[in-house]
C-alpha positions, 0 to 999 in steps of 0.5 A: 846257755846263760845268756839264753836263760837271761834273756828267757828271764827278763822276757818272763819278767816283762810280762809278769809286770803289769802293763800301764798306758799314758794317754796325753794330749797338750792345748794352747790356752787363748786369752779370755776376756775378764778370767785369764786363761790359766785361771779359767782352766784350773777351775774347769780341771778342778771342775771336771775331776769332781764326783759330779762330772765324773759319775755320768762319765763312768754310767756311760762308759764302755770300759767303766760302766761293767765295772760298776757290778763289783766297785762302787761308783765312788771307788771308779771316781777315785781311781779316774781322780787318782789316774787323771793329772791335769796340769797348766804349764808354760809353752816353748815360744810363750803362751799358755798350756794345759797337758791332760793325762790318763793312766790305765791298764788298757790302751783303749780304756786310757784314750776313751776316759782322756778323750771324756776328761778333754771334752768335759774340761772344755765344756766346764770351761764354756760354762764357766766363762759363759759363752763361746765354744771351746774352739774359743778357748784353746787349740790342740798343740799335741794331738791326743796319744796314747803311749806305753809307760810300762816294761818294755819286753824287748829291753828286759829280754836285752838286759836279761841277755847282757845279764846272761853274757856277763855271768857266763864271762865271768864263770868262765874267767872263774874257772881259766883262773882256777885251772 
């Protein structure tokens, strides 16, 4: 019975926690003539996080854009800058890399804006180097993903059920001892 009551528990408690979702996805940076390529897109990351790129982003978005009758424009740009992490790292065999992340809590919504902040690098990467696409300047190493990075109901049930099993244990150990 107390095993049962911790699995319902832990169940419960997985969906009273909010959901979050981590789309991310990983670019080889290729070597640009006259800007190195970390260099390059540290300013495009910089470039694309301002209120500038991400103010159209926002007016044309699905997800954001009827959101912007309750929250001001300003607040969902500081939310994207808040969720987004864009960081430059060395890849396993040598080269550059570049991880692009989004936070949210819809699954769709978080692929959407990384699908935006990837497309709106890339193009303030171009324009920084002023020439090429950005087939020029990177390739995809980890394809776009969205994974969960939230509870997990199924663990929680699972530690709720262990939980549920030792206190019925040691009840029971209780009560031989006293008897």
């Amino acid at each position: 019975m107390l095993a049962a009551g911790g699995a319902l528990l832990g169940f419960s408690a997985s969906l009273a926690i909010p959901h979050r979702y981590v789309a991310r996805t990983t670019l080889a940076l290729k070597q640009t003539p006259g800007l190195g390529a970390r260099r390059l897109y540290d300013d495009a990351s910089h470039q694309t996080l301002t209120q500038e790129s991400l103010g159209p982003m926002i007016l044309q978005s699905a997800y954001f854009r009827p959101k912007l009758d309750s929250i001001p424009v300003e607040d969902l740009v500081r939310e994207i800058q808040e969720n987004s992490v864009m960081t430059a790292s060395s890849l396993p065999g040598g080269g550059d890399g570049f991880t692009i992340e989004f936070s949210g809590d819809d699954r769709y919504a978080a692929y959407e804006t990384a699908t935006v902040l990837i497309a709106r690098l890339n193009e303030n990467a171009v324009r920084l180097r002023s020439a090429g696409t950005p087939a020029d300047l990177m390739r995809v190493v980890e394809p776009l993903h969205v994974e969960p990075a939230g509870p997990n109901p199924a663990l929680l049930t699972g530690i709720g059920l262990v939980a549920g099993l030792l206190a019925a244990a040691l009840l029971w150990w209780g009560a031989a001892r006293a008897a």
